[in-house]
N, C-alpha and C positions, 0 to 999 in steps of 0.2 A: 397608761390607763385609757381608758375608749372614754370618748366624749359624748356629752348628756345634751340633746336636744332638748331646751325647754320651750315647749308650747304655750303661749303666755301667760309665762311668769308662773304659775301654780304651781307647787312641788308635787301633785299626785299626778301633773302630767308630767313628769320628766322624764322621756324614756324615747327610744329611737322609737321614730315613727315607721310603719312599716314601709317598704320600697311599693313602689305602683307593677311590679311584676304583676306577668298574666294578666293585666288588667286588658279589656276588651276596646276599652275606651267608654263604658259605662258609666255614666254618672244618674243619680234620680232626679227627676225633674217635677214638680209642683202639678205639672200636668197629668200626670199620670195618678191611679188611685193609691192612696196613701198608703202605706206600707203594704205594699202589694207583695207576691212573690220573688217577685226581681230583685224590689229595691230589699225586701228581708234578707235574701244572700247574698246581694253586695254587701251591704251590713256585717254579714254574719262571715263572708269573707275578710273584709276588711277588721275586723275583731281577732279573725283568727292567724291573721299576717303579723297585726300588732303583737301580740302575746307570743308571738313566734320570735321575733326579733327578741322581743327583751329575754326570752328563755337564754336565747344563742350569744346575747348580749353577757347573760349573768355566767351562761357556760364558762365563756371566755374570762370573766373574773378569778373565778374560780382554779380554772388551772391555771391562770398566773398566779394566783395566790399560795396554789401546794407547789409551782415551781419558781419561785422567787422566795430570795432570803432575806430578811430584814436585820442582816447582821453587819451591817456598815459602820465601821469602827469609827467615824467620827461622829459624836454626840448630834451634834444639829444635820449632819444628813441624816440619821438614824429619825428623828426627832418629824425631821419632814418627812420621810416613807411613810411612816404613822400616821402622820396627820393625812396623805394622801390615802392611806388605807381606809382611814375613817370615814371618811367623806365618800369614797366608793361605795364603802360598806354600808354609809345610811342609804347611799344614792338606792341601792339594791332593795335593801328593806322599805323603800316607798316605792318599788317598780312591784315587789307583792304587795302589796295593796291592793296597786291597782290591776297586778292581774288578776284579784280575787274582782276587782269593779267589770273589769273584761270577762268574768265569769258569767257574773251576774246579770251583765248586760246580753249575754249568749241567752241566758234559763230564760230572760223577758221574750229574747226572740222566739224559742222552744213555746212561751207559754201564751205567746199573741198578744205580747203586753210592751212588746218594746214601741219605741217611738210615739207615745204617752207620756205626757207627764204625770207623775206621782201622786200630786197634789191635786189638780185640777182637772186632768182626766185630756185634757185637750192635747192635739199634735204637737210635738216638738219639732221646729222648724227642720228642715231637710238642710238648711245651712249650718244651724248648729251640731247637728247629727254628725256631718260630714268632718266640722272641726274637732269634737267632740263626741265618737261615739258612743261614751261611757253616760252621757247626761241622763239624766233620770227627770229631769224640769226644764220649763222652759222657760226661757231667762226672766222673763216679768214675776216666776214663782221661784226662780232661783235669786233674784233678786230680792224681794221679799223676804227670804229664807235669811240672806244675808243681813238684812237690814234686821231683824228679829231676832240673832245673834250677834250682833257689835248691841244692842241694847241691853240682849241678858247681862253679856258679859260686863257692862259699864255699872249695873248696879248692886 
C-alpha cells in the first residue's frame, strides 16, 4: 500500500503532496502585489500538481485492488488484508474531499476570490497559502471558527 503523508495531523490533508517538478525556483514574496498574476499560477499550479498526485495515487489503489486477491486462507491474514483495505479505502475517500476543496480553491482562483479570507475579507498570509493552499481563512478566523465549534458541540 502507498504511504499517506500527513500534513499536520488533519485528516483532510492527508494526501502526497505534490513533487516541486518544473518549479522555476519561484516562491511569492510579501513584496510583491498581493495575489498578483504570478503568485495566482503558482497557486493555480501548485493546486493542479496536488490533485494530480493524489489522482495517480488513488489510480494506483485501484489496480491493486482489481489485481489482488483477498483470499488468504488463514483467517487473521485474511482479517488483516481487510483491515488494511479499509483504511486505504477511507484514506481515499478523504483525499476526494479534498480534491473537491482543490476544486474550489481553483473556481476562487478563476473568480479573483482566492487568497481572501471567507470571513473577513482580509489576505490570507502567503505562508499559510503556501502550507495550505486549500485555506479559505486565516488563522485568527480559522481559529475562531474553531473555537465556535468545540463550544456548539459541548452544549
Amino acid at each position: 500500500m502507498a504511504s499517506v503523508l500527513n500534513r499536520g495531523g488533519d485528516m483532510e490533508n492527508e494526501a502526497p503532496w505534490p513533487p516541486e517538478s518544473g518549479d522555476d525556483g519561484y516562491r511569492p514574496t510579501a513584496s510583491e502585489p498581493f495575489m498578483n498574476p504570478r503568485q495566482l499560477a503558482y497557486f493555480r499550479t501548485k493546486l493542479l500538481q496536488w490533485k494530480d498526485a493524489i489522482l495517480l495515487e488513488a489510480q494506483g489503489t485501484l489496480s491493486q485492488l482489481q489485481s489482488e486477491s483477498l483470499r488468504e486462507a488463514d483467517l487473521t491474514d485474511r482479517a488483516s488484508s481487510e483491515t488494511d483495505w479499509s483504511i486505504e479505502l477511507r484514506t481515499r475517500d478523504r483525499q476526494r474531499k479534498l480534491i473537491s476543496k482543490i476544486e474550489a480553491a481553483l473556481r476562487r482562483i478563476d473568480e479573483g476570490e482566492y487568497g481572501y479570507c471567507e470571513v473577513t475579507g482580509e489576505p490570507i498570509s502567503l505562508a499559510r497559502l503556501e502550507a495550505r493552499p486549500i485555506a479559505t481563512m486565516t488563522v485568527e478566523a480559522q481559529e475562531r471558527h474553531e473555537r465556535h465549534e468545540k463550544i456548539s458541540r459541548e452544549d
